[in-house]
NUMARDREN-721645 format. One record per residue (C-alpha): residue number from 1; x, y negated, z negated; residue in three letters. Coordinates in Angstrom, 3 decimals, padded with zeros to 6 digits. Example, Ala and Ser with C-alpha at 12.3 -4.5 7.8 and 13.67 -1.06 7.14 Angstrom:
<nodes>
+-----+----------+----------+----------+-----+
!   n !        X !        Y !        Z ! res !
+-----+----------+----------+----------+-----+
!   1 !  012.300 !  004.500 ! -007.800 ! ala !
!   2 !  013.670 !  001.060 ! -007.140 ! ser !
+-----+----------+----------+----------+-----+
</nodes>
This chain:
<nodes>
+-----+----------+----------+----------+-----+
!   n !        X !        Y !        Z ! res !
+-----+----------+----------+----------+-----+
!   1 ! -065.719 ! -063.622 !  022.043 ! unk !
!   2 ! -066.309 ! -059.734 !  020.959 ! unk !
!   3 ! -069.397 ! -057.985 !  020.362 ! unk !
!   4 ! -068.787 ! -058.040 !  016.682 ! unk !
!   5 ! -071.706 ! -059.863 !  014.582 ! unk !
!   6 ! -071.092 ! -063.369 !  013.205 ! unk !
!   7 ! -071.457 ! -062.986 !  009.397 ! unk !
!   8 ! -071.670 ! -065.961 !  007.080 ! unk !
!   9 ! -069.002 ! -066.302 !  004.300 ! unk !
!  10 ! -069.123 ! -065.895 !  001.235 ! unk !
!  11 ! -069.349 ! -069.173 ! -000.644 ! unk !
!  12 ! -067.860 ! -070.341 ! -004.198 ! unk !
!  13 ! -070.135 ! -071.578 ! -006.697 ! unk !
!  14 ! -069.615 ! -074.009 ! -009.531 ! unk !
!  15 ! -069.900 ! -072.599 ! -013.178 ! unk !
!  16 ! -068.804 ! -074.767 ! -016.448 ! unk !
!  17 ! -067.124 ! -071.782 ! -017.562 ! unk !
!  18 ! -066.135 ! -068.260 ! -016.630 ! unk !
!  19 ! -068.757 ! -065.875 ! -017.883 ! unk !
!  20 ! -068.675 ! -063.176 ! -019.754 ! unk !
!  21 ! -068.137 ! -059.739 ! -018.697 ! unk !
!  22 ! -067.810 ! -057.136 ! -021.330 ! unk !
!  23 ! -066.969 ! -054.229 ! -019.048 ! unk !
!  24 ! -063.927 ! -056.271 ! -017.650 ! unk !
!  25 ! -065.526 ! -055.423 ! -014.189 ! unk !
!  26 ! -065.644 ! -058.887 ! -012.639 ! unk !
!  27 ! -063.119 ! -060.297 ! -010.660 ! unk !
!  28 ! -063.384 ! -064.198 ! -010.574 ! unk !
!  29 ! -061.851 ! -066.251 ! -007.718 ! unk !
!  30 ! -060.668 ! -069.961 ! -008.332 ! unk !
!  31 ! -061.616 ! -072.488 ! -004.949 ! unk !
!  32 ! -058.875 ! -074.236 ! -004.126 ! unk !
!  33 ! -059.750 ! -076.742 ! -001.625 ! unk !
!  34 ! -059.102 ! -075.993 !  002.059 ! unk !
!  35 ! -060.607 ! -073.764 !  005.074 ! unk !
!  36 ! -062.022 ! -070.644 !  005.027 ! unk !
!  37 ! -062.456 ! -068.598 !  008.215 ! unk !
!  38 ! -063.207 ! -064.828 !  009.071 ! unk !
!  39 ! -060.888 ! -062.450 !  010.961 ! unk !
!  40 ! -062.806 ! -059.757 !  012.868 ! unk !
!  41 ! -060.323 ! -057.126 !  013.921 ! unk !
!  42 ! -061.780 ! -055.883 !  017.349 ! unk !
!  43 ! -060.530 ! -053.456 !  020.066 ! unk !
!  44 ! -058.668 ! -056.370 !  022.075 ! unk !
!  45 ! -057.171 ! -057.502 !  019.415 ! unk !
!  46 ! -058.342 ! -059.974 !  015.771 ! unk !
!  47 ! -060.327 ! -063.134 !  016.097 ! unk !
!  48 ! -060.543 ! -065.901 !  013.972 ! unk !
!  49 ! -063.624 ! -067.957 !  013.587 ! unk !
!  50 ! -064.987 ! -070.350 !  010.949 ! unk !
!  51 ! -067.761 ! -070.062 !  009.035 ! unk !
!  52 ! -070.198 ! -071.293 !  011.659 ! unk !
!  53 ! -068.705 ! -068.683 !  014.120 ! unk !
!  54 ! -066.225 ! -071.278 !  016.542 ! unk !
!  55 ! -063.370 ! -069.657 !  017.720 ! unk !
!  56 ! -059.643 ! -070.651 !  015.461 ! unk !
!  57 ! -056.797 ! -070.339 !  017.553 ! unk !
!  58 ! -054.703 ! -068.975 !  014.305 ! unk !
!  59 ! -051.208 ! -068.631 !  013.046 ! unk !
!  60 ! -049.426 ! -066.163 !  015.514 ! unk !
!  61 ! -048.148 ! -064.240 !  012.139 ! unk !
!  62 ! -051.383 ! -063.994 !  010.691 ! unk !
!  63 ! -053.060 ! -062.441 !  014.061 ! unk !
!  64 ! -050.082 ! -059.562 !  014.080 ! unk !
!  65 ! -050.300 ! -059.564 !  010.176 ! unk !
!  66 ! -053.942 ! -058.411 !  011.125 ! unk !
!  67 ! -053.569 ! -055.675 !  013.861 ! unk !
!  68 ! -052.595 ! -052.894 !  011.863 ! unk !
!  69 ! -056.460 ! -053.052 !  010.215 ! unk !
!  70 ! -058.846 ! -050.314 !  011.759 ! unk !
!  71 ! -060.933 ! -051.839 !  014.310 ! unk !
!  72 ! -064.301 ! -052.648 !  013.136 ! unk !
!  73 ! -062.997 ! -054.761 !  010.392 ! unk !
!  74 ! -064.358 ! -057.993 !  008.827 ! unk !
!  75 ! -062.007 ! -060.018 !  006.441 ! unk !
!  76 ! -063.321 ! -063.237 !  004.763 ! unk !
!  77 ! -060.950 ! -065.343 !  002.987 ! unk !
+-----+----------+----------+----------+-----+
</nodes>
């Protein structure tokens, strides 16, 4: 594993309704259910972990779809 710090994800919360935003400033994500993990794009390479920081051995497509980021950077999704 890299030097780069485990970070927790960001996690949805339940609301009864979408609130209000009268700037039109908020972006609003709808949870779908399945995993979430967090791609750390590092000079050997990207790692994937989960949200607890274990190592995902992930889709070969999404690990090249992920080297063209600068090193240094954190995706959570």
């Amino acid at each position: 594993m890299s030097t780069m710090p485990h970070i927790k994800p960001m996690k949805a919360k339940h609301a009864a309704s979408v609130p209000a935003d009268p700037d039109g400033l908020r972006v609003i994500e709808i949870k779908y259910d399945g995993w979430r993990c967090l791609a750390y794009r590092t000079d050997d390479g990207v790692e994937l972990r989960t949200g607890s920081g274990k190592a995902i051995i992930g889709p070969h497509y999404i690990i090249k779809a992920l080297e063209v980021l600068p090193v240094g950077t954190i995706l959570d999704g």
